[in-house]
C-alpha positions, 0 to 999 in steps of 0.5 A: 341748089335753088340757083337751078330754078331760073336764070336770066341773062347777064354779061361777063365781069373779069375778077382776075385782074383786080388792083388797087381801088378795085383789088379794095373793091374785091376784098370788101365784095368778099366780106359782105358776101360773107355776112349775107351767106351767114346772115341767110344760113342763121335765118333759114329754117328750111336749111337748118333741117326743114328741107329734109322733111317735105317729100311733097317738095320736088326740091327737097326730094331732090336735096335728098337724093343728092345725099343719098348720091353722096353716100353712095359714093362715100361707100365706094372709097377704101376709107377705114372706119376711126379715119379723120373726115371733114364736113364743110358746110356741114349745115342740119348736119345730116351728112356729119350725123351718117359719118358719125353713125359709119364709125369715123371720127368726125368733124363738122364745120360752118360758117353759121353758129346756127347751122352748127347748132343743128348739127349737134342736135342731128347728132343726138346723143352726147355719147356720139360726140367723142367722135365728132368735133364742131367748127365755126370757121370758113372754108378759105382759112381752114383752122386746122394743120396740114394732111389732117383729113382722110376725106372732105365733104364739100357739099353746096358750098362753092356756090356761095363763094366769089372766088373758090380757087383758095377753097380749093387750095385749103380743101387740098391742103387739110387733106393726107396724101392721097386723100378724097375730096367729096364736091357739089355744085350747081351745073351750068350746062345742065339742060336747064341751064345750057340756054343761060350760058350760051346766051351770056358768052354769046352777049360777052362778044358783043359786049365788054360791060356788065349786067349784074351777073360775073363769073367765079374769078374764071370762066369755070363758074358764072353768077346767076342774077336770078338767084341773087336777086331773089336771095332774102339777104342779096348773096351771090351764087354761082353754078359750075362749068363741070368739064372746066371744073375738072381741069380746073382741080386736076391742075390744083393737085387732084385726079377725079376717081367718080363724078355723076350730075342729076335732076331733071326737072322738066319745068314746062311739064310740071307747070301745065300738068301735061303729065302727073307728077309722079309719072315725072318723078320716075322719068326724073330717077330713070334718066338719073340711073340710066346717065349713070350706067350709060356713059353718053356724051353730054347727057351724062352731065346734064343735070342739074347738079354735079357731085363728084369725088377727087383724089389728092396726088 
């Protein structure tokens, strides 16, 4: 979610036809991403489980209705208690530990040993762990066997991918027929973040080179440089084109059932203090719950974050 912050412009780079020196180029871009995502997930404290207790944060607070959004919707699916359900990404383990609580027999996985280590400890007690196993593995080579999963969890994740297209394909793959994808991204049209987009298009048609930022292997998901730029170990990071998006995963094999966005932070305000902080926050939720309800065009997808649910066909 810290991509939502501040962006700044940059010019469109296709990775879509790569070959040769450049298809070597790609494969090595891809590891080091790799080890920068690791190394900055085995460093951070904040994520490690520091962001879910400081309420005096407006980022956290917003890390935190992001799982209360995700479990809410989780609530809604028919999913019977004992089902298989996969936690990508699964970091503090927060997510891992509510399943674990709601009776199903869950699996953690990250790419960092760290993270995974918190999630143990979130889980507490080692009588719960007869219902959850942990897995240090990447979410583009699941180590698991084909229609395993009643219900996926991919949450912050596909940020931090350069490409996500094999993510999804695995993410489709580990999932039974008829199973849930439970997704998050950062938004790319959201109403912080629309000027970026338009301003990065408008430089693609005058402009065939680069300036750092590229889009996500399509034009689904662009990079923001900011965020890459002020990342202590130099990942890359993207945000989501959510209509784009979801053509995108109804053409992998999934169909949405329910998708939402929220955040609002209304950063000219909080800067200059026109109006209190606790006056914006309840604006914040207000525009969160009436967007919910109220099905209105674009503005229903215009915050800062998108979550959504998908079923596999």
């Amino acid at each position: 979610m810290q991509a939502s912050y501040q962006i700044m412009t940059g010019k469109s780079y296709d990775q879509t036809s790569v070959g040769g020196i450049e298809e070597e180029e790609s494969v090595m871009d891809v590891v080091e991403q790799k080890q920068r995502v690791r190394k900055f997930f085995d460093s951070s404290d904040f994520w490690q489980g520091k962001v879910y207790r400081d309420p005096a944060d407006r980022f956290a607070r917003a890390v935190v209705r992001r799982k209360l959004y995700a479990l809410e919707m989780i609530r809604t699916l028919p999913i019977y208690r004992g089902a298989r359900v996969l936690d990508v990404g699964s970091g503090s383990g927060v997510y891992a530990a509510e399943l674990v609580k709601n009776g199903f027999m869950t699996f953690a996985m990250d790419i960092s040993e760290a993270s995974l280590k918190c999630s143990r400890d979130e889980i507490g007690p080692a009588r719960n762990y007869d219902r959850v196993k942990f897995l240090c593995a990447d979410v583009e080579s699941l180590p698991v066997k084909n229609e395993t999963f009643d219900l996926v969890l991919c949450i912050g994740v596909l940020g931090y991918l350069l490409k996500y297209q094999s993510a999804i394909t695995e993410l489709h793959r580990v999932l039974k027929p008829r199973g849930y994808l439970l997704v998050n991204v950062e938004n790319l049209l959201s109403l912080s973040s629309i000027d970026y987009f338009y301003r990065k298009r408008l430089g693609s048609l005058v402009s065939s080179g680069t300036n750092g930022a590229r889009d996500n292997g399509s034009s689904t998901a662009m990079e923001s440089p900011w965020v890459r730029d002020h990342s202590p170990t130099g990942y890359r990071y993207y945000l989501y084109h959510p209509w784009k998006f979801e053509r995108d995963m109804h053409q992998k094999g999934f169909r949405l059932i329910d998708g939402m966005t929220f955040g609002y932070p209304f950063r000219l305000l909080r800067k200059w203090k026109f109006v209190s902080e606790t006056t914006l926050d309840r604006v914040e939720l207000l525009l969160e719950k009436v967007f919910r309800v109220v099905r209105v065009p674009y503005f229903s997808y215009s915050g800062e974050t998108y979550t959504a649910v998908f079923q596999k066909n």
